[in-house]
C-alpha positions as CSV (number, residue, x, y, z in Angstrom):
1,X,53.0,74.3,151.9
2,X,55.4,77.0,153.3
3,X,54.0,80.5,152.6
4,X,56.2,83.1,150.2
5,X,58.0,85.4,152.1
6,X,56.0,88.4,151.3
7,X,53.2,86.5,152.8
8,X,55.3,85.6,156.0
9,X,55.6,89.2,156.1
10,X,52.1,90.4,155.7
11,X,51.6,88.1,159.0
12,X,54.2,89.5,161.2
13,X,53.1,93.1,160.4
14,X,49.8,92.6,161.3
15,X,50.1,90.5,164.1
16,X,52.5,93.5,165.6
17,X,50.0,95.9,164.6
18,X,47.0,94.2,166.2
19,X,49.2,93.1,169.9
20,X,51.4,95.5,170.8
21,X,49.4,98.3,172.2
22,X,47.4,95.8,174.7
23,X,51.1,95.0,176.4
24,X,51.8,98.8,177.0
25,X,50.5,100.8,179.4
26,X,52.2,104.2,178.5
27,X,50.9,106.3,175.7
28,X,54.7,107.8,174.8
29,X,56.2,105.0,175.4
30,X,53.8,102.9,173.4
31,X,54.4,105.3,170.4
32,X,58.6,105.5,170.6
33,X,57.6,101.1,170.8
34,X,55.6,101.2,168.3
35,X,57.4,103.8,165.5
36,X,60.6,101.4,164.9
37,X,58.6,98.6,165.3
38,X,56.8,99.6,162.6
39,X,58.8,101.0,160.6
40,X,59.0,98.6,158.2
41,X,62.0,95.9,157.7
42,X,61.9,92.7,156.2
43,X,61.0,90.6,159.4
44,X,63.8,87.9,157.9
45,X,64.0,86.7,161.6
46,X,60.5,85.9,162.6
47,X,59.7,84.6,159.1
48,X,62.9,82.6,159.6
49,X,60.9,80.9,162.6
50,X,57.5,80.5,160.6
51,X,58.8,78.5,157.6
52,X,61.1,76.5,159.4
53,X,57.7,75.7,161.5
54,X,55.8,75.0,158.3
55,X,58.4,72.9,156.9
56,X,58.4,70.5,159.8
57,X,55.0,70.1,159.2
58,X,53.6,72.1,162.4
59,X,51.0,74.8,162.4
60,X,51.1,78.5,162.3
61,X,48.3,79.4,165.2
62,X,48.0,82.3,167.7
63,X,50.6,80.8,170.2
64,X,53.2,80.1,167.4
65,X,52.8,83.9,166.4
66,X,53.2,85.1,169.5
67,X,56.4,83.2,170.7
68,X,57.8,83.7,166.6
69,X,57.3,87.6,166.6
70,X,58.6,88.4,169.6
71,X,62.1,87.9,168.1
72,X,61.0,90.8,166.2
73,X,60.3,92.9,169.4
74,X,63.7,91.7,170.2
75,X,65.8,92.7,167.2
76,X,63.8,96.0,166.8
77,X,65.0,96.9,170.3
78,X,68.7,96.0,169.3
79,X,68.2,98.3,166.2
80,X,67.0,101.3,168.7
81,X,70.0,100.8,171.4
82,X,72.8,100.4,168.2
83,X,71.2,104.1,166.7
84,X,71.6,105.9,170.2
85,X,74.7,108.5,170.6
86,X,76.4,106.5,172.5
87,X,77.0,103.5,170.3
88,X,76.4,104.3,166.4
89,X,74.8,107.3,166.5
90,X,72.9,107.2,163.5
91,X,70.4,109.4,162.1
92,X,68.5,107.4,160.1
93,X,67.4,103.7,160.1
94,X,64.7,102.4,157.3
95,X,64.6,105.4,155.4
96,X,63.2,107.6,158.5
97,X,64.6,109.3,161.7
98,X,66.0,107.2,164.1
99,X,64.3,106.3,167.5
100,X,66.3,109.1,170.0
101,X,66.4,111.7,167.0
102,X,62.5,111.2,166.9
103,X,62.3,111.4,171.1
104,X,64.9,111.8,172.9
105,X,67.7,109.5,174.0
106,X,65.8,109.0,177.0
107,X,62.7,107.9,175.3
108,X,64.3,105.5,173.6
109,X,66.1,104.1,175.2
110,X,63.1,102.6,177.0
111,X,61.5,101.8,174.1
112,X,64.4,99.6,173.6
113,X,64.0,98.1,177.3
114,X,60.4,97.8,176.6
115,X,60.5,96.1,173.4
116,X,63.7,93.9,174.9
117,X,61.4,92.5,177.9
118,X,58.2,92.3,176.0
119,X,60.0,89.5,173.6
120,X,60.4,87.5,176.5
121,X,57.1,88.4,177.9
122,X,55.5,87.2,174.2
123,X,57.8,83.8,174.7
124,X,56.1,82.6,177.3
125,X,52.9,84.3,177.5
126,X,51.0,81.4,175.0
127,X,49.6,77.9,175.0
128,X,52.9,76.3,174.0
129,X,54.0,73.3,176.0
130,X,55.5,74.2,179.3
131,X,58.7,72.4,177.8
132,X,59.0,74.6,174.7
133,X,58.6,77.6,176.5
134,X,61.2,77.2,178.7
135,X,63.8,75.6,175.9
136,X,62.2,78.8,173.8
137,X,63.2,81.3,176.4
138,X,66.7,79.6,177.4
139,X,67.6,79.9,173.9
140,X,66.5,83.5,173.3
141,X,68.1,84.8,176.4
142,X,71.3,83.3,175.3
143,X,71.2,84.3,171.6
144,X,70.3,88.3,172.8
145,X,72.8,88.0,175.9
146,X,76.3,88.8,177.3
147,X,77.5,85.3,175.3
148,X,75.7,86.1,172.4
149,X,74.4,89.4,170.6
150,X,75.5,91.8,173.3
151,X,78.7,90.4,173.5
152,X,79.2,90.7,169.7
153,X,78.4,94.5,170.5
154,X,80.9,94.9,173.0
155,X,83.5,93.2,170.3
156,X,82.3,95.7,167.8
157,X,83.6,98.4,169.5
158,X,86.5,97.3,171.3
159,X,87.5,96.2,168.1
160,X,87.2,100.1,166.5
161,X,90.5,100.4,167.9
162,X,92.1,97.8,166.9
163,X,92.6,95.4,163.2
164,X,90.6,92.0,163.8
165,X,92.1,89.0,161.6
166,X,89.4,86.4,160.0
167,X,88.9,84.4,162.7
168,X,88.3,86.9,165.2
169,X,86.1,88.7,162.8
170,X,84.1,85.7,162.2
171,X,83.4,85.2,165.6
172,X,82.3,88.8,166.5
173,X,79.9,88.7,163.8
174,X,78.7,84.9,164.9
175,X,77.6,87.1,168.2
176,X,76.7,89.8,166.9
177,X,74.7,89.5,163.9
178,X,74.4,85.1,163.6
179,X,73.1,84.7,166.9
180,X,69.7,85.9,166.4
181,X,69.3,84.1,163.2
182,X,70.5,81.0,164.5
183,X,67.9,81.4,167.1
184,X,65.6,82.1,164.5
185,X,65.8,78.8,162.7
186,X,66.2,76.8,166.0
187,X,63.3,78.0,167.4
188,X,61.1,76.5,164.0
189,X,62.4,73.3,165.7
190,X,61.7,74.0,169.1
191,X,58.3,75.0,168.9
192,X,57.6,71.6,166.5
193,X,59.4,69.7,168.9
194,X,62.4,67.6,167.0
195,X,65.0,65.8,168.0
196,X,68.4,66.9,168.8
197,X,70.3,66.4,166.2
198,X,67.4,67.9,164.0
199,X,67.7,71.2,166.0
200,X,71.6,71.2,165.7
201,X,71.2,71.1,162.0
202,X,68.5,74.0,161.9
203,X,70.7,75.7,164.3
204,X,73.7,75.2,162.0
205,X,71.3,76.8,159.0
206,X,70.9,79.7,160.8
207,X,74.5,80.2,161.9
208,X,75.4,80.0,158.4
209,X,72.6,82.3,157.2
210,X,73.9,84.8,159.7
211,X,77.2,84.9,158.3
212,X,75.9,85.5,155.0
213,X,73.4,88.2,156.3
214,X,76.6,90.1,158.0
215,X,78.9,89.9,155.3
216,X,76.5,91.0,152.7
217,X,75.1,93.5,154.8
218,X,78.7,94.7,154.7
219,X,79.8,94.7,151.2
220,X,76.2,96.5,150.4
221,X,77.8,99.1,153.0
222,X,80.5,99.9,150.4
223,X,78.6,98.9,147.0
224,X,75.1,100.3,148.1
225,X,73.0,103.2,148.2
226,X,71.3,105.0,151.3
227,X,68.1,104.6,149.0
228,X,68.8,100.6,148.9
229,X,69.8,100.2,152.4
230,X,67.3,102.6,154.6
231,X,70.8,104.2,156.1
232,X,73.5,105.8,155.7
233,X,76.1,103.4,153.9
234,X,79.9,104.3,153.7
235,X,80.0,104.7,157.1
236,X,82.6,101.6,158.1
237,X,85.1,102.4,156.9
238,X,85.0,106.4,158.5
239,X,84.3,104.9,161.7
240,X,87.1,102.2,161.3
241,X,85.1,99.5,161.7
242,X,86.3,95.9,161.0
243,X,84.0,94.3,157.8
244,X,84.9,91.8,155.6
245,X,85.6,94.5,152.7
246,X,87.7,96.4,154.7
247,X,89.5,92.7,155.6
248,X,89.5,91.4,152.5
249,X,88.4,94.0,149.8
250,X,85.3,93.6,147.7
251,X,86.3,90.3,146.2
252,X,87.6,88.3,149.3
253,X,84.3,89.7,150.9
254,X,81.9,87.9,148.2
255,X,84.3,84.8,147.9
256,X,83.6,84.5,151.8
257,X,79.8,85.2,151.0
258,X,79.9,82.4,148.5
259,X,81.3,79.6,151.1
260,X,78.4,80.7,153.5
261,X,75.6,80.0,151.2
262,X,77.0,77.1,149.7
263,X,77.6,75.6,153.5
264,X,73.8,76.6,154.2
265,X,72.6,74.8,150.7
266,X,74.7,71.6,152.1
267,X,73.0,72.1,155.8
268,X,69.5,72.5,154.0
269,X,70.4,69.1,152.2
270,X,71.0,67.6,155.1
271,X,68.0,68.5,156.8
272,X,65.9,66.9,154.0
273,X,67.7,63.5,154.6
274,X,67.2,63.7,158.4
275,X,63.8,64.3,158.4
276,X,62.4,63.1,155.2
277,X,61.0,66.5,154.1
278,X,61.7,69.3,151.9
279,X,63.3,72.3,152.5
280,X,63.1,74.0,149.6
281,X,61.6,76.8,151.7
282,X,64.8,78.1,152.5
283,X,65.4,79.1,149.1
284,X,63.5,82.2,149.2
285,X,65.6,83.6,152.2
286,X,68.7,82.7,150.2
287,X,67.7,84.8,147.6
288,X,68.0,87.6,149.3
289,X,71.8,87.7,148.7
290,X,71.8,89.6,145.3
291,X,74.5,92.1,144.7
């Protein structure tokens, strides 16, 4: 039985709660850490990890918490770096002030390096197999790194200067944004140990999931409220950013939100017919795309 995603939630939250302090030995530090990780959010990526776990029939202990949240101390520090003056400079992330306008630049940016080396810290810090540790950690590093999520960041603002077609648009989000989510499935199928073509298939899930997430995330830029979104919306196309509105207007945008979800539905078919068990699961995160 996979738990609701409100339940998923309830874990992650308190599990952060309960284990971060123990891991930081700085009383400031620990509170910058501690302010955007708790915040609130939706924990998508970590609950991503849990039901894919359930689903494949594994359990949801201590170790499996511990290696599944720490994508949350991972994306939380990507959150705090993206806010600071020098990138984004935003002012306001989940409805409150952002990290550096809370304490300092400085501050947090080593919140950010804290919460960055923690996640892999929490990755291999458990009972997991020596195996799935290591594949765990491999594939994290990869999904945050200069191939992966940080690359997509350095794309993001080259690309400010610049008009990205489809393609290239695509694949700067794939980095930026999908990276992490496709870790997130993957990892579900790490930690229960599947075959290969098993994990390609969650992996694929999550790629297309991460599309989805950046291109709604985008049109609710233009057809959201700061209330709705926790930030400031309206902001990409001031900054000249490239998103799949300002691409493709508001129409193209959902038609290309459409193909992702229906190519995620086909990948969550598939993974019934591999492994013999539902995924039905899955439909809870696809829900979130409502406009």
């Amino acid at each position: 039985m996979v738990a609701s995603l409100a339940e998923l939630k309830k874990q992650i939250d308190d599990y952060l709660a309960a284990h971060l302090k123990a891991d930081v030995d700085q009383q400031t530090l620990y509170e910058s850490m501690n302010y955007s990780l708790m915040s609130g959010g939706k924990r998508l990526r970590p609950a991503l990890t849990l039901a894919t776990v359930q689903m494949l029939g594994g359990e949801v202990d201590g170790d499996v918490m511990h290696a599944a949240t720490a994508l949350e101390l991972l994306h939380t520090y990507s959150l705090i770096h993206d806010d600071l003056p020098a990138m984004d400079n935003d002012d306001l992330r989940r409805g409150k002030p952002t990290n550096h306008c809370k304490f300092g630049a400085g501050m947090a940016t080593l919140a950010g390096d804290g919460l960055l080396t923690l996640a892999f810290q929490w990755v291999s810090d458990n009972h997991l197999s020596s195996a799935v540790r290591a594949e765990l950690t491999l594939a994290l590093a990869q999904a945050a790194g200069p191939a992966g999520m940080v690359a997509g960041q350095a794309r993001d603002i080259e690309g400010e200067h610049q008009s990205l077609n489809l393609d290239q648009l695509r694949y700067l989000h794939r980095q930026k944004t999908g990276a992490l989510l496709r870790y997130a499935v993957l990892a579900g199928g790490i930690i229960t140990e599947q075959s290969q073509p098993i994990k390609a298939a969650l992996a694929d899930f999550g790629a297309q999931f991460g599309l989805a997430f950046q291109i709604y995330d985008d049109l609710m830029d233009v057809l959201g409220t700061t209330e709705q979104m926790g930030k400031h919306v309206h902001k990409d196309a001031g900054e000249h950013k490239n998103t799949y509105p300002g691409l493709l207007g508001v129409a193209g945008a959902k038609q290309q939100l459409q193909l992702a979800l229906d190519k995620a539905r086909r990948t969550q078919q598939n993974l019934s017919e591999l492994t013999g068990k539902s995924f039905a699961g899955y439909d809870q995160f696809l829900a979130y795309f409502k406009l």
